[in-house]
C-alpha positions as CSV (number, residue, x, y, z in Angstrom):
1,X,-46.9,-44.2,54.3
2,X,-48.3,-46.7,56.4
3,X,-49.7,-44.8,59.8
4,X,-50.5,-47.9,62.0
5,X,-47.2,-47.8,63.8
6,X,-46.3,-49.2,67.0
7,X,-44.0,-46.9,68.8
8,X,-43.0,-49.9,71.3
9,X,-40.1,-49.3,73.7
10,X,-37.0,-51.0,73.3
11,X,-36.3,-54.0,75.4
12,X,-33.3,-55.5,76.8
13,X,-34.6,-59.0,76.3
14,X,-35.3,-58.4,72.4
15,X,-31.9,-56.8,72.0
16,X,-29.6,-59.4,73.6
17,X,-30.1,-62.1,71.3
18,X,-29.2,-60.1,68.0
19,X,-25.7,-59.4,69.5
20,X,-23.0,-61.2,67.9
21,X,-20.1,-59.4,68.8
22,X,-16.9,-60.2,70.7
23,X,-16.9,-57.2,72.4
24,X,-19.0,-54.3,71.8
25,X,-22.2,-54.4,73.6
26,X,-20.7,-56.6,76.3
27,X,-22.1,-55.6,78.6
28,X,-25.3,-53.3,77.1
29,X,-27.3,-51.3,79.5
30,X,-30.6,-50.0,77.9
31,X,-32.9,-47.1,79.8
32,X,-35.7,-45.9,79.3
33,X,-35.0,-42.9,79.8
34,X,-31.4,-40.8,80.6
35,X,-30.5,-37.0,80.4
36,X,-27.7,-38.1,78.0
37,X,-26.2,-41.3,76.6
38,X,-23.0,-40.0,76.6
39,X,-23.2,-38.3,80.1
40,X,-24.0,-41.6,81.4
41,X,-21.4,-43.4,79.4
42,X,-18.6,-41.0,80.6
43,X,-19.6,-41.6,84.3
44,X,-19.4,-45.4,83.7
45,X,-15.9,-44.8,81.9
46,X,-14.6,-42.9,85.0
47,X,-15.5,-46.3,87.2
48,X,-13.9,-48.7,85.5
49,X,-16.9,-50.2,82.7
50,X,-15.3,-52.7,80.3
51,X,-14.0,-51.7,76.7
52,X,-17.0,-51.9,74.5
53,X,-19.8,-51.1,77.1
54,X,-23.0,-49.7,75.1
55,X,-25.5,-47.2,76.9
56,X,-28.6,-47.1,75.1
57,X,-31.7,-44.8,75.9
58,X,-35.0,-44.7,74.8
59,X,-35.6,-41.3,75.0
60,X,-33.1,-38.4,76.2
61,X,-34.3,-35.3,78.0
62,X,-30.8,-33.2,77.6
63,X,-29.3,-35.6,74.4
64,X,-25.9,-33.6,73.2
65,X,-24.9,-32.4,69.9
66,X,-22.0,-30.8,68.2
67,X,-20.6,-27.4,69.7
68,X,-23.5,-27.5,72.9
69,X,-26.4,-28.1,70.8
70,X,-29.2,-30.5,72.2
71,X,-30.2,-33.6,69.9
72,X,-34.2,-33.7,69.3
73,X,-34.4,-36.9,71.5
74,X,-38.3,-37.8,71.4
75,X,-39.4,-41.8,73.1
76,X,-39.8,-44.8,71.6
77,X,-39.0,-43.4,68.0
78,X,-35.1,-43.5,67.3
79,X,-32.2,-44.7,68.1
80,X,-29.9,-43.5,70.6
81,X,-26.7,-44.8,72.3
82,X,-23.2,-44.4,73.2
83,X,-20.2,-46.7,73.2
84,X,-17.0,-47.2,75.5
85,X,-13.6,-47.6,74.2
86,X,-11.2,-47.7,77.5
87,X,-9.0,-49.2,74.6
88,X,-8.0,-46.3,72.0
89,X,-6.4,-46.7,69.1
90,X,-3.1,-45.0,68.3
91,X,-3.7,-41.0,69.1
92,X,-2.8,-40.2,65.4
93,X,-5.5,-42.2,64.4
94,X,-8.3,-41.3,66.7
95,X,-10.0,-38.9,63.9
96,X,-10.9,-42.3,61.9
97,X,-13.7,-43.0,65.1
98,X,-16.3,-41.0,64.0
99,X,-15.5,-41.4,60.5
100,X,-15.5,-45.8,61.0
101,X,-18.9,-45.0,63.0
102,X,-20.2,-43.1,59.8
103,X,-19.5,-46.0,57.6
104,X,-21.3,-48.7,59.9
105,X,-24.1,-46.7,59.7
106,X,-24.4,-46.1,56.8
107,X,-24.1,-49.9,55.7
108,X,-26.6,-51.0,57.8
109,X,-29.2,-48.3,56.9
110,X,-28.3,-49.4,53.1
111,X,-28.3,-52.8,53.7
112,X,-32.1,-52.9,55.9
113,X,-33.6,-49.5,54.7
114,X,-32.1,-49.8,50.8
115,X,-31.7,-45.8,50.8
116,X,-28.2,-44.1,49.9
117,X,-26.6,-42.6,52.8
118,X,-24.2,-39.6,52.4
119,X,-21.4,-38.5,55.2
120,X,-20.5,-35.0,55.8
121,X,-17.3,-34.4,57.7
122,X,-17.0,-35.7,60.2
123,X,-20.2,-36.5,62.2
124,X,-23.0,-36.3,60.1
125,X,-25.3,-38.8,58.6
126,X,-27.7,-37.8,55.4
127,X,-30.2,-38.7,53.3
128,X,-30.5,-36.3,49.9
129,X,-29.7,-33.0,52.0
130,X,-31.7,-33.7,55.1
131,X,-29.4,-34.9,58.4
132,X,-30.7,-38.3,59.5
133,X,-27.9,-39.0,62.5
134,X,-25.0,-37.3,64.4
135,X,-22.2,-38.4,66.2
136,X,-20.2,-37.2,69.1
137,X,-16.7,-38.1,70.5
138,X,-15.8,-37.1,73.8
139,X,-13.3,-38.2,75.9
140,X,-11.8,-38.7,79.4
141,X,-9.1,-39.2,81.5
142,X,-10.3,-40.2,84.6
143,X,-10.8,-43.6,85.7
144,X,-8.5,-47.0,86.1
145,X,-8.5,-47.4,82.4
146,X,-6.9,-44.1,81.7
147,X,-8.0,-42.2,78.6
148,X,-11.4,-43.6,77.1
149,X,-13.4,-42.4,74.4
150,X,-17.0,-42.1,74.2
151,X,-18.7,-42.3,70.7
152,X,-22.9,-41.3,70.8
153,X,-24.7,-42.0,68.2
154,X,-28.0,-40.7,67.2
155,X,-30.5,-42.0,64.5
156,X,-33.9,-40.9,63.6
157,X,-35.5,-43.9,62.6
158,X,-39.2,-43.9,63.3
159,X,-40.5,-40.2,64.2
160,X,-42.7,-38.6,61.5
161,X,-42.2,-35.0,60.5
162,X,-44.8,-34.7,62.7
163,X,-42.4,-35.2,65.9
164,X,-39.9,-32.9,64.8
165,X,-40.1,-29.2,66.3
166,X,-40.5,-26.8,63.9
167,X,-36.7,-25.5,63.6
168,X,-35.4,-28.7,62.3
169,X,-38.1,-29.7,60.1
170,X,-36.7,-28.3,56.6
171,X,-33.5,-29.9,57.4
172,X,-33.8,-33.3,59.4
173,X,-35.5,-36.8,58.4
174,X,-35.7,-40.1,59.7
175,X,-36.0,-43.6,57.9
176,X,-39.5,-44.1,58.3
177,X,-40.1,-40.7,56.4
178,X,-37.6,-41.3,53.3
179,X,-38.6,-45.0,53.2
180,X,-42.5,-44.9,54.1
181,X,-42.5,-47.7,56.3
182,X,-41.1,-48.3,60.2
183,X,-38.1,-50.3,61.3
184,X,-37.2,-52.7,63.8
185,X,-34.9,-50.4,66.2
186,X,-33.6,-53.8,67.5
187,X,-32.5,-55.4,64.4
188,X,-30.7,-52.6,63.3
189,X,-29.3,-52.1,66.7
190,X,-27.3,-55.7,66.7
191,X,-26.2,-55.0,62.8
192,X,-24.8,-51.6,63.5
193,X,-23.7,-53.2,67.0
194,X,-21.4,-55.5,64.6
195,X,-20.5,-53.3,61.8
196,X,-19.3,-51.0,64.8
197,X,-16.6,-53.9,65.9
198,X,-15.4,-54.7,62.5
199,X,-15.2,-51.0,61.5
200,X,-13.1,-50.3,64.8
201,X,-10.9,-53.3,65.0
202,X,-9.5,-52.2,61.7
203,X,-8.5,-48.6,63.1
204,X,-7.3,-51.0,66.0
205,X,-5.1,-52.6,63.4
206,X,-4.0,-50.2,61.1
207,X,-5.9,-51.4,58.5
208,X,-6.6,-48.0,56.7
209,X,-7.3,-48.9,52.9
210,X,-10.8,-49.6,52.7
211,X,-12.2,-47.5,55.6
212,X,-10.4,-45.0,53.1
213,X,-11.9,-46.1,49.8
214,X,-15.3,-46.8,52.0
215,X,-15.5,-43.2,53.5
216,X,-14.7,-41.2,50.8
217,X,-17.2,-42.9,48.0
218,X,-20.0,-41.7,50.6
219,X,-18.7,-38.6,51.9
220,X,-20.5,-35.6,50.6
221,X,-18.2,-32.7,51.6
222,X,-15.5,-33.5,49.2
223,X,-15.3,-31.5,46.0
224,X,-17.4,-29.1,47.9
225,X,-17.0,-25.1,48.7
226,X,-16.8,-25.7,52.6
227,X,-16.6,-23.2,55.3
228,X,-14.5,-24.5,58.4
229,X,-15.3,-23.3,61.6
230,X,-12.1,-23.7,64.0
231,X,-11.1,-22.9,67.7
232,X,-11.0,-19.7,68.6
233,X,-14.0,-18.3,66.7
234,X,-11.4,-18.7,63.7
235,X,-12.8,-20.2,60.1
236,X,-11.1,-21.2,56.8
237,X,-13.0,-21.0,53.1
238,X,-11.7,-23.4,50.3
239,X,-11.9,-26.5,48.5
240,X,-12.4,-29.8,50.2
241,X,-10.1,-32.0,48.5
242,X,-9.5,-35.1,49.9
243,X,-9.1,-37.4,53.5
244,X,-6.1,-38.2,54.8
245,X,-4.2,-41.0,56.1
246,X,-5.3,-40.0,59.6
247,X,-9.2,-39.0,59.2
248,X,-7.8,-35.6,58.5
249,X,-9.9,-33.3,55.9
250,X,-7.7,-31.7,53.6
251,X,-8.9,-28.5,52.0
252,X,-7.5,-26.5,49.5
253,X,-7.9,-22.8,50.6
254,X,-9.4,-19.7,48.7
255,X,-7.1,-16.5,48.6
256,X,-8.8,-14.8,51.0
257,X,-8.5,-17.7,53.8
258,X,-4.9,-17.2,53.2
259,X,-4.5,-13.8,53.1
260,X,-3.1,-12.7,56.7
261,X,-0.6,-15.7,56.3
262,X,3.3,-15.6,55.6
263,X,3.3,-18.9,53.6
264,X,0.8,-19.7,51.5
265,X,-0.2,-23.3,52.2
266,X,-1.3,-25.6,48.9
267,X,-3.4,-27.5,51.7
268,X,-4.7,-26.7,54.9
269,X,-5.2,-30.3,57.1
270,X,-8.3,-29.8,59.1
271,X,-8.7,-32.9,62.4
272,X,-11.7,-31.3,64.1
273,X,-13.7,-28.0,63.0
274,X,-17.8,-27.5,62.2
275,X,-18.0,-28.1,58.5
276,X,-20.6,-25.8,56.6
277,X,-21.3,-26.7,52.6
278,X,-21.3,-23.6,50.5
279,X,-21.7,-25.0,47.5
C-alpha cells in the first residue's frame, strides 16, 4: 500500500465544479468540522433550506449511527454528509431512501474503486464482511416545508486500520485499505452527488423496476438466517426472502418466531428493524 498520503481537507472550491446536478447539492455547505451532519442538516430543514441542500463535514465530533451509536468520524480521511429532501416521495415509498442511497454508493465505489460492494438491509455498505459506510434517515416536521427527510451518509474512504479504534477494527474497512491506494474524496463526492439525484428522482416517479432488480443483485441479507431486532425490545428469526414493492424486507419466519402468534404468517414484512446475519 502506498504510505505517502495526503490527508488534505476538503475544499469547497474543489467540490463545486464536479457538481452536475439539477438539484442535489444546490446549495452545498461544507465544514470543517460539525458535531453531526445530520444535526446540522435537521436545523437547516427546520428554517426553510431548499430541497436537495447537502451538509458536508470534514470531521464529526458526535457523528450518529443506527439505534444511538456514534459513527468513528476521524478528519480529513472520509466522507461524511447529509442531504435534505423538504420534497418526500409518497409515504409508502419512503423505505426505498436508504435503499436508492445504498445503490448510488455502491456504483460509484464500483465504478472509481473497481471493488464489489454488498448492501445489508437497509443501511449498510460492505466490502467482503467488513462495513465500509452507514446510513441514517431521520426526519422532521418542523419548518415551512413541512415533513423533510434527512439522509447521512458515511464512507470510510482514506483512514488506515491504523485510525480505527480498537472495537471496530475486526469489522470495519475503508477503500484505501481494500484497494491499497487513496481516493479523491472530491471526485467521488460529485459522482455519488449525481447518482444520488437519479437514484431519488425515480422513487420520486415511481419508477420501481430497476432500483428493485439493482438492490437485490447487491444485497447480502437475502437468502440469509437474519435476526430482526424490532420496537419494543421485540425480535423475529427466519429467512430473509425477498424486498418488496415498497423497500419492505420480507422474511420468512422460523417456528419459534411464530410460536406466541394466533395465525401463523407465510411472511412477516419487516419496514424498519436492526438486521443481524446469522448465517
Amino acid at each position: 500500500m502506498d504510505n505517502s498520503v495526503d490527508f488534505s481537507p476538503l475544499s469547497l472550491e474543489s467540490l463545486q465544479p464536479l457538481i452536475s446536478t439539477k438539484w442535489l447539492g444546490r446549495p452545498a455547505f461544507l465544514f470543517k468540522q460539525l458535531k453531526s451532519t445530520n444535526s446540522h442538516a435537521l436545523g437547516l430543514a427546520e428554517k426553510g433550506t431548499p430541497h436537495g441542500t447537502v451538509v458536508v463535514a470534514d470531521c464529526q465530533t458526535a457523528g450518529k449511527g443506527r439505534l444511538g451509536r456514534e459513527w468513528h468520524s476521524p478528519a480529513n480521511m472520509n466522507i461524511y454528509f447529509s442531504v435534505v429532501l423538504t420534497q418526500p416521495p409518497a409515504f409508502s415509498f419512503f423505505s426505498w431512501i436508504p435503499l436508492a442511497t445504498g445503490i448510488a454508493i455502491a456504483e460509484t465505489i464500483e465504478e472509481i474503486a473497481n471493488l464489489n460492494v454488498s448492501l445489508k438491509w437497509p443501511n449498510d455498505l460492505l466490502l467482503d464482511t467488513k462495513k465500509l459506510g452507514g446510513i441514517l434517515c431521520e426526519s422532521t416536521t418542523k419548518g415551512p416545508n413541512g415533513r423533510a427527510i434527512i439522509v447521512g451518509i458515511g464512507i470510510n474512504i482514506n483512514c488506515r486500520e491504523i485510525h480505527f479504534p480498537q472495537e471496530l477494527k475486526a469489522i470495519a474497512t475503508s477503500l484505501a485499505v481494500q484497494a491499497g491506494q487513496t481516493f479523491d474524496r472530491h471526485a467521488l463526492l460529485g459522482t455519488v452527488f449525481s447518482k444520488l439525484e437519479s437514484y431519488y428522482e425515480r422513487i420520486w416517479d415511481s419508477d420501481l423496476s430497476t432500483l428493485h432488480s439493482s438492490y437485490i443483485s447487491r444485497c447480502s441479507t437475502l437468502g440469509r438466517h437474519v435476526q430482526v431486532r424490532l420496537a419494543g425490545n421485540t425480535h423475529l428469526e427466519g429467512v430473509a426472502s425477498n424486498i418488496g414493492h415498497e423497500g419492505e424486507l420480507l422474511v420468512i419466519p422460523s417456528n419459534s418466531s411464530v410460536a406466541s402468534m394466533s395465525h401463523k404468517p407465510s411472511t412477516i414484512s419487516i419496514r424498519a428493524g436492526d438486521v443481524i446475519h446469522l448465517r
